[in-house]
N, C-alpha and C positions, 0 to 999 in steps of 0.2 A: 550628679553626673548625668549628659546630656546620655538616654536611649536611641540607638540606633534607627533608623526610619524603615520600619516593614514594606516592601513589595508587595505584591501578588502577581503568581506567573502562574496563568491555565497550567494543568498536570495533562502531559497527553504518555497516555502507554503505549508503547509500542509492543506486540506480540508476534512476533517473527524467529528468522533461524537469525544463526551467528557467521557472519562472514570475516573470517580472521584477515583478510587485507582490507575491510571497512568499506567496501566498497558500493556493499548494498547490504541487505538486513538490519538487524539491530545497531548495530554501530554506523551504519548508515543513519537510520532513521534518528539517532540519538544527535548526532549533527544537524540533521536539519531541522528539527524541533528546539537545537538551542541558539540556530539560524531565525527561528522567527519568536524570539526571545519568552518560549515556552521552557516548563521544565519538562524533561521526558525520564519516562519509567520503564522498564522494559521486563520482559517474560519471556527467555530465548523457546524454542519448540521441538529446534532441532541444531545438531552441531554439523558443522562442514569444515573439511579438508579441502580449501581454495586459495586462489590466488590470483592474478589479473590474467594470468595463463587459463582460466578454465576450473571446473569442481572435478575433484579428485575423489570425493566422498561426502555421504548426506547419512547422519545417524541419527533418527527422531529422538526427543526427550522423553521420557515416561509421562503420560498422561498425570499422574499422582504429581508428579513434581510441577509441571504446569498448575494444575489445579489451585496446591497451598501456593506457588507464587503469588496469582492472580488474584486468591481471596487475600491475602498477608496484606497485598498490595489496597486493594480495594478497604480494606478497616485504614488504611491508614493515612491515603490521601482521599482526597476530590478532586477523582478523575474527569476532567472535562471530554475530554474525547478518548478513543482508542482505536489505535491504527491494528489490522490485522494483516500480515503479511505473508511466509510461509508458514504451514501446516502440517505440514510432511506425511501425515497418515491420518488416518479413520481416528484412531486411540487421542492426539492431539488437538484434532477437529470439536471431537467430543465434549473433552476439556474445556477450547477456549467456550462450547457453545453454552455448555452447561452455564460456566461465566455471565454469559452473556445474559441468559435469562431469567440468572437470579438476581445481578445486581442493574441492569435496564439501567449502560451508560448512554448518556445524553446523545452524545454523536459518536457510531460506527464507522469507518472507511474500513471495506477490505479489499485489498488487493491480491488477488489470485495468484500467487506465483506457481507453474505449474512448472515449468521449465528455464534453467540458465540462460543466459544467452550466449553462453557454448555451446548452449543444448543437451542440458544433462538434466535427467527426471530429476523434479524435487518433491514430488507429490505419489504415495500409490496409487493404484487405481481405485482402491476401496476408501481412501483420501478422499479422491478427486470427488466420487460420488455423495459423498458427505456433505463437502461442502458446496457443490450444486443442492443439494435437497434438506438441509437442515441447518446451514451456516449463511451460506447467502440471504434466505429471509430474515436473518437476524441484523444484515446490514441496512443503515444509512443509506449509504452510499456503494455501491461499487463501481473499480478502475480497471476493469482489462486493458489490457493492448489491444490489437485487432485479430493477432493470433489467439490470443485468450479466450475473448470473445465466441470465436469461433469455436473452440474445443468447446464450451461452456454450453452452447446453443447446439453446436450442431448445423449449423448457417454456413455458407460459406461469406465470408466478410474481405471485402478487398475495394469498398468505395463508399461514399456518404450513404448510398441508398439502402445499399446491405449493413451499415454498423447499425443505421435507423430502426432496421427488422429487427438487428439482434437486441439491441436496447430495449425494444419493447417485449423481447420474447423474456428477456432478465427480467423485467418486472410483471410479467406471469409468472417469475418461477419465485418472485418473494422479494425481488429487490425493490425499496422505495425509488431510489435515483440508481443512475448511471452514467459514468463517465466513461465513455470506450477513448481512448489515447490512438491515435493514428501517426504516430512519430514519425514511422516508416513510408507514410504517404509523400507525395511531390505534388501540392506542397504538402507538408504535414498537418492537421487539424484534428481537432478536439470532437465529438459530441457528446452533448450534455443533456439527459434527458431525464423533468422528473414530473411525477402525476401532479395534473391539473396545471401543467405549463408545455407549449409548444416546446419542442426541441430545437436545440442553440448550435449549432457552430459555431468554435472558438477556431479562429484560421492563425497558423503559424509562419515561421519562412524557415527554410532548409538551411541549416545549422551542421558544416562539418564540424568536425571536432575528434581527437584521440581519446576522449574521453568521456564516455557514454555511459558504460557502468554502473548502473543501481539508479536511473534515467524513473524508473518505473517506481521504483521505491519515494524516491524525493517528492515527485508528483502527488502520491496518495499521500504520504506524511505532511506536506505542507496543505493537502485540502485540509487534513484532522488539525492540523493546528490553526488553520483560518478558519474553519468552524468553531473549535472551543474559542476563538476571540470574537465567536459573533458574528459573523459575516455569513452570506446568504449560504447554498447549495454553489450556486452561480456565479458569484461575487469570489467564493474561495478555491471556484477551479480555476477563473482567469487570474487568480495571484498565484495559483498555485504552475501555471504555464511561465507568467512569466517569471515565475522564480529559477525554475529549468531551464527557461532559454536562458538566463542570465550569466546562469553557472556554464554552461555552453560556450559560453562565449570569452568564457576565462579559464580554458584548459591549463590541469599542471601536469606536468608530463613526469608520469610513478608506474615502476613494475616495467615489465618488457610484453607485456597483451593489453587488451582492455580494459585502458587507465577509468580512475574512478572520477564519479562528480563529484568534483572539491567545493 
């Protein structure tokens, strides 16, 4: 009897909240990771009462139940990358960080979420400070926005010259790379900054769309999966751009607010 013919698909984890209309978080992330024909694993942080209308409610997960997920996880795959996404508190931060520096995955993305794009905390304050000082120098990579950025730094950030400050002020506070996202720019643009390479702008073009939703999510989840395939710092933020513009460009129209990236 003829045996089946094995694959191999990088394993990237995602460790974020749960977005129950999928629109971003873990079920976000868990799409686009099987978008760029990754397997993805996940470790939710925190739960939320949302929808395309806006978050209703953010309840962090126990630190202890993060923790055995993430080791349960780690005995049993080979984790090529792992995405970090919300954190919700100090107690959760801890968790993934402790993680982090006992199992020293190959490739880190985190993505700061500190606020909806409703504009609803998802982060506390004693969160926030966490992972500026103990979570971020554990990353690869990080992806603010420009508002992110800014909270992060302390900078104000509103054009190439100021994301540039705050990129290099992120890797004084521990980051290897940075990718600050300027979606919100006209045009919109990228910069890419990592040590011992001039910094890059990746330039976009202004993308309406009803469907924007978890825009920030796709982006860092497809660098961690073009990284665990290999591909540069560089190389997997311009796939990772245009994979976003792509999905942009093929709105489906879900929910009565802020349709998700399909």
């Amino acid at each position: 009897m003829a045996k089946p013919k094995t694959s191999h698909k990088p394993v990237v984890l995602s460790i974020a909240g749960f977005d129950p209309s999928s629109g971003a978080g873990i079920t976000a992330d868990i799409k686009t990771i099987a978008a760029h024909k990754c397997y993805g694993i996940s470790c939710i942080t925190a739960l939320t009462v949302q929808s395309t209308r806006g978050v209703l409610r953010m309840d962090p997960v126990e630190g202890r139940i993060i923790t055995e997920t993430v080791e349960e996880l780690a005995i049993d795959f080979d984790i090529a990358a792992v995405k970090i996404g919300m954190v919700g508190s100090a107690e959760g931060g801890r968790a993934v960080a402790a993680f982090l520096r006992r199992n020293r995955p190959r490739h880190v993305v985190l993505d700061p979420i500190l606020k909806s794009s409703s504009g609803a905390e998802m982060i506390s304050k004693d969160g926030l400070e966490f992972l500026k000082e103990r979570l971020l120098p554990l990353a690869r990579v990080v992806t603010p926005n420009i508002a992110e950025a800014a909270v992060l730094t302390g900078l104000e950030v509103n054009n190439v010259e100021q994301m540039n400050d705050a990129a290099l002020r992120l890797q004084r506070m521990g980051a290897e790379g940075v990718i600050i996202t300027g979606g919100h720019l006209d045009p919109p643009l990228d910069l890419v900054v990592q040590k011992g390479h001039a910094a890059v702008i990746l330039e976009g073009k202004k993308i309406s769309s009803p469907s924007t939703h978890g825009t920030g999510c796709a982006f860092s989840t497809s660098v961690a999966c073009n990284l665990a395939k290999g591909k540069s710092l560089l190389q997997a933020a311009r796939a990772a751009k245009k994979y976003v513009e792509t999905a942009l460009l093929k709105p489906i129209s879900l929910g009565t607010g802020i349709g998700p990236l399909v």
